[in-house]
Residue, then its C-alpha position, 0 to 999 in steps of 0.5 A: x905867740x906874740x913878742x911885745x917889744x920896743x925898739x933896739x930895746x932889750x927885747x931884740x935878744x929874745x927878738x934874735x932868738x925867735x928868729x934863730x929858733x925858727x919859731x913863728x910869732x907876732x911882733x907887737x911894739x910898745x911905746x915905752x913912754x906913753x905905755x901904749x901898744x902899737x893897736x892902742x891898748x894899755x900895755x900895763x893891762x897886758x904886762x904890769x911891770x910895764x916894761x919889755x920884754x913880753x912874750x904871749x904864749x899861745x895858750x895865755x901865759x905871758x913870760x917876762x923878763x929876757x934871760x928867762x924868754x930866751x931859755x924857754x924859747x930854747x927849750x922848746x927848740x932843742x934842735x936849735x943848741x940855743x942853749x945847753x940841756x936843763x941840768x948839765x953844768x954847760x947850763x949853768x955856766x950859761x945861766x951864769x953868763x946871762x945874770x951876769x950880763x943882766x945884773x953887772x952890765x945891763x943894768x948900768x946903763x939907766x944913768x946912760x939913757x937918762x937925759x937928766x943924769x949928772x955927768x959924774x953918774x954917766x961917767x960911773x956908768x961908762x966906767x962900770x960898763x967898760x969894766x964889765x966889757x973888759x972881762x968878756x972881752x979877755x973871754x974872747x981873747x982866746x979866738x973862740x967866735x962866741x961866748x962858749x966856743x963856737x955855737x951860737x947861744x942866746x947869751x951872744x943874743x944878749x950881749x950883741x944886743x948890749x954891745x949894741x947900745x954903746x955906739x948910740x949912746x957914745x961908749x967907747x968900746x976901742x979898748x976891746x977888740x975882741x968885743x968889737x969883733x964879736x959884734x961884726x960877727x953876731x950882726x953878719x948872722x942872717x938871723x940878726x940881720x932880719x930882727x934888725x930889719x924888722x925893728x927898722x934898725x937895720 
């Protein structure tokens, strides 16, 4: 399988959980900006949303959007305890947690990345993100290493990713230390140490 992906993007959670299954699979960058892959070819023609990430199966199909690659990565690696089982109700508190991440925190960061954004939208953008940061923050408060205790799962995938992006774009996160200490945790894993390297970020 292929993972069409840019870089620190949020492609490296599916990237991490790749890794973490122990699946074997080809990384292809796509620059978002030109919408051209890394061997030249339109990537519209590959993923018409044009944004990552994509992962190419072996037999064809291409799965988009990220809370939905890293579950059936998950599912197709059971042994890996990535996610819970299809059905149970740990499942859905995980399916819970990734909308959540997806829908209230990724999404209000486009302000943050715009150059062109007004100071009042970036304002409303750091004030949502840390409002967000602060309820995941008083998740972890209880000593527990990961989102749902102490196995790693594919939404601790996602929010380090997340986490990730508020250095480079200056969002103070010293408000929440549990967060913080997440993150040290999640980038120590060896698994998350190698996707880092291979996107040259690490």
């Amino acid at each position: 399988m292929k993972l069409f992906y840019s870089t620190a993007a949020c492609s490296l959670s599916p990237h991490i959980v790749l890794r973490e299954a122990g699946v074997k699979f080809d990384l292809e960058l796509v620059d978002l900006a030109t919408h051209k892959t890394a061997n030249g070819v339109d990537y519209t023609t590959i993923n018409p949303k044009g944004y990552v990430p994509a992962l190419l199966l072996d037999n064809g199909e291409l799965l988009t959007e990220g809370p939905a690659i890293v579950q059936y990565i998950a599912d197709q690696n059971p042994q890996t305890k990535l996610a819970p089982a299809a059905g149970t109700f740990e499942r859905v508190r995980l399916q819970e947690m990734l909308n959540f991440i997806s829908t209230e925190l990724h999404k209000q960061f486009p302000p943050l990345f715009n150059p062109t954004s007004t100071e009042e939208d970036r304002a409303a953008a750091v004030e949502k993100v840390q409002s967000r940061l602060s309820l995941l923050d008083k998740q972890l408060g209880d000593g527990r290493s990961y989102l749902f205790g102490e196995q790693f799962s594919v939404a601790d995938a996602y929010l380090f990713v997340i986490v990730n992006w508020t250095f480079f774009l200056k969002v103070s996160i010293s408000n929440f230390p549990n967060i913080g200490a997440f993150y040290q945790r999640v980038a120590q894993r060896d698994k998350v140490k190698e996707a880092l390297r291979a996107e040259g970020i690490g």
